[in-house]
Structures are given as structure tokens and as C-alpha cells.
C-alpha positions in Angstrom: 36.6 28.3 -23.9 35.2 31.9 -23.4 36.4 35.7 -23.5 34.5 38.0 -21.3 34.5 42.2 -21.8 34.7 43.1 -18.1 32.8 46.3 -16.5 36.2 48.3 -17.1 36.1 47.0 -21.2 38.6 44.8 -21.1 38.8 41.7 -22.7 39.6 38.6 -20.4 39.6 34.8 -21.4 40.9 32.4 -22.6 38.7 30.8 -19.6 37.1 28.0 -18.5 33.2 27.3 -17.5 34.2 26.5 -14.0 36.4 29.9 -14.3 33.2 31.6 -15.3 30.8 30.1 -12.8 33.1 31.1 -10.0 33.3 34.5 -11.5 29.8 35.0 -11.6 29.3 33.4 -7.8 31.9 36.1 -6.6 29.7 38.7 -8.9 32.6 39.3 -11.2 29.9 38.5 -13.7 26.4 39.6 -14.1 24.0 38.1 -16.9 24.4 40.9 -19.4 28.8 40.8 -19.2 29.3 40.1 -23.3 30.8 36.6 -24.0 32.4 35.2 -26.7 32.4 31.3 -27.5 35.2 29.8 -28.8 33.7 28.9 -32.4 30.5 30.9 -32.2 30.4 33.7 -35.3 28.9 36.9 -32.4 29.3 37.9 -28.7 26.5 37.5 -26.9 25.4 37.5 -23.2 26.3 35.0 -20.6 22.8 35.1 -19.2 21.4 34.0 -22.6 24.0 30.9 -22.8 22.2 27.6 -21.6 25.3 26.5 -19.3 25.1 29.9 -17.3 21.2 31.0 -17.9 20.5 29.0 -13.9 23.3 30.6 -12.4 20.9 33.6 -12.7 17.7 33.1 -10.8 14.9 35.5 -12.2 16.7 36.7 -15.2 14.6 36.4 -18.5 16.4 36.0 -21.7 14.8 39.4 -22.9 18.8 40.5 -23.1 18.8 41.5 -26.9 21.8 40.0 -28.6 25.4 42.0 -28.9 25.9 43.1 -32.6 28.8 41.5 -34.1 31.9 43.9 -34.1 32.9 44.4 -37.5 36.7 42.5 -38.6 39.3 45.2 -39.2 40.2 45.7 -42.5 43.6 43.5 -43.8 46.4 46.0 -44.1 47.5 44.6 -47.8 43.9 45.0 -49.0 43.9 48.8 -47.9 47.3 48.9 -49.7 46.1 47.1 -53.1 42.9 49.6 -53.0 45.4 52.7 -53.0 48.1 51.2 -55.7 45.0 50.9 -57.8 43.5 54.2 -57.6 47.0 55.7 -58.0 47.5 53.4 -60.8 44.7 54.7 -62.4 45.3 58.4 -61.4 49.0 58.9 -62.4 48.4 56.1 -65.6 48.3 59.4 -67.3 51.9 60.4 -66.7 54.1 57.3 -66.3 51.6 54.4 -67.2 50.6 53.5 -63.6 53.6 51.8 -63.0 54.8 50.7 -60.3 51.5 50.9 -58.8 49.3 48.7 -60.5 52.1 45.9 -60.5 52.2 46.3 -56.6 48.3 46.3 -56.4 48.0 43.2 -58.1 50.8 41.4 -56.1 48.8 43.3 -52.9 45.6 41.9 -53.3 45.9 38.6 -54.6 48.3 38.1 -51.1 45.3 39.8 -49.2 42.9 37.9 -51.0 44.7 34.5 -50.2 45.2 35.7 -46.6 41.4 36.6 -46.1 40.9 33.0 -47.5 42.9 31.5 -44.8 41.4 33.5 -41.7 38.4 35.4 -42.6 37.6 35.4 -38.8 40.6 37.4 -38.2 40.2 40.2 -40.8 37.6 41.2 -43.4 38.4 43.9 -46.3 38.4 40.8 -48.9 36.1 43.8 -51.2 39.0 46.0 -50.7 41.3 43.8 -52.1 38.6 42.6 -54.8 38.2 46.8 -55.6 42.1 47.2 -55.9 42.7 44.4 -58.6 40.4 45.3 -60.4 41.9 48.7 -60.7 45.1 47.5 -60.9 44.3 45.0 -63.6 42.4 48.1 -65.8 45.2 50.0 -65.7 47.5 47.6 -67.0 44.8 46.8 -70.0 45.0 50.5 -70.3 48.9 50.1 -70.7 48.7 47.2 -72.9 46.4 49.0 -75.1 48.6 52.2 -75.4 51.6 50.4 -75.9 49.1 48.5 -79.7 48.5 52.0 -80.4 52.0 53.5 -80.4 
């Protein structure tokens, strides 16, 4: 299966190779549309794919490859980055709590989550960033709480 990006930007696929031969015999398609293979880790070209590259008579595969687009960042790891810089930032005045409670409980579910589907979202050093914040601040706690 293949995605396209058509010449207005829009993304169109699921679709078949017959779907895509036709589209490029009607010249919905030209050898530099960006395609994405099911399974493959970038977009590329359909010109530079091996089941498409005759459909184009005189085309050289001098089309530099698409960069990858980079994954959006998972919401809960964005979340357990700012509970652990507030945890650390108001530990002063109320110990960090709630907030580094929540950013532990945030990243280890964004962490697990990243795990599952890292081709769907990235932000797993978000997450990474915001325990360990989270996690100092409760050491910080721990060790206030020896000392009074």
C-alpha cells in the first residue's frame, strides 16, 4: 500500500500499485510526487521506486531522497517535561507536589506508549527529561523531610 502528497499537498492513499500506475498514465503522478511505502521508515519519490521507475521513460534516478518528516512530539511526554520543571521550580514553596507525582505517572505512560508505536510519535527524550526531574525533586523531598 502507498500514500501519495498530491501537487495541492494533500495526502491520498491508502492505494494500490494498479491505483498508482493508472494515476500516473492519466498524469495524476509525475516521478518526483513523494510516496510513502507501507513499512518503509522515509518518503521518497515514486520515480525512484523499482515497480514505478519504467513507467517513466528517460527519468534518471538523480531525484535526491525526501527527508524524513520529523514524528510529533507525544502529548503526555510534553506534559511530564513541564510537571518536572515546575516540580523543581515551586519545590521551594510546597515541595513540588503535585507536580512531580503527575510527571512521573506522565512519562512512564508516555514512555510505554512511545514503546508501543514509536512510528506514530517521537518525544520519548521528553518524557526521559521529565522523570528525571520529577524523580529529583522527590529525592529533594525525601531528603528535606530526614532533615526536619
Amino acid at each position: 500500500m502507498y500514500k501519495v502528497i498530491g501537487t495541492d499537498g494533500k495526502e491520498y492513499g491508502p492505494a494500490t500499485a494498479a491505483q498508482l500506475r493508472e494515476w500516473i498514465r492519466h498524469g495524476r503522478l509525475e516521478a518526483q510526487t513523494p510516496v510513502f511505502v507501507a513499512g518503509s521508515p522515509d518518503w521518497t519519490f515514486v520515480g525512484l521506486l523499482p515497480e514505478f521507475a519504467h513507467e517513466f521513460p528517460g527519468v534518471t534516478s538523480a531525484v535526491p531522497p525526501m527527508p524524513a518528516r520529523p514524528l510529533p512530539s507525544h502529548a503526555l511526554a510534553k506534559s511530564a517535561l513541564l510537571c518536572g520543571v515546575l516540580s523543581i521550580t515551586v519545590g521551594c514553596c510546597c515541595c513540588g507536589l503535585p507536580f512531580n507525582l503527575l510527571g512521573v505517572v506522565f512519562s512512564v505512560i508516555a514512555l510505554a506508549q512511545i514503546s508501543e508505536n514509536p512510528q506514530v510519535s517521537g518525544g520519548r527524550d521528553l518524557a526521559i527529561l521529565g522523570l528525571i526531574l520529577s524523580l529529583l525533586s522527590l529525592v529533594m523531598l525525601a531528603g528535606f523531610s530526614l532533615l526536619h
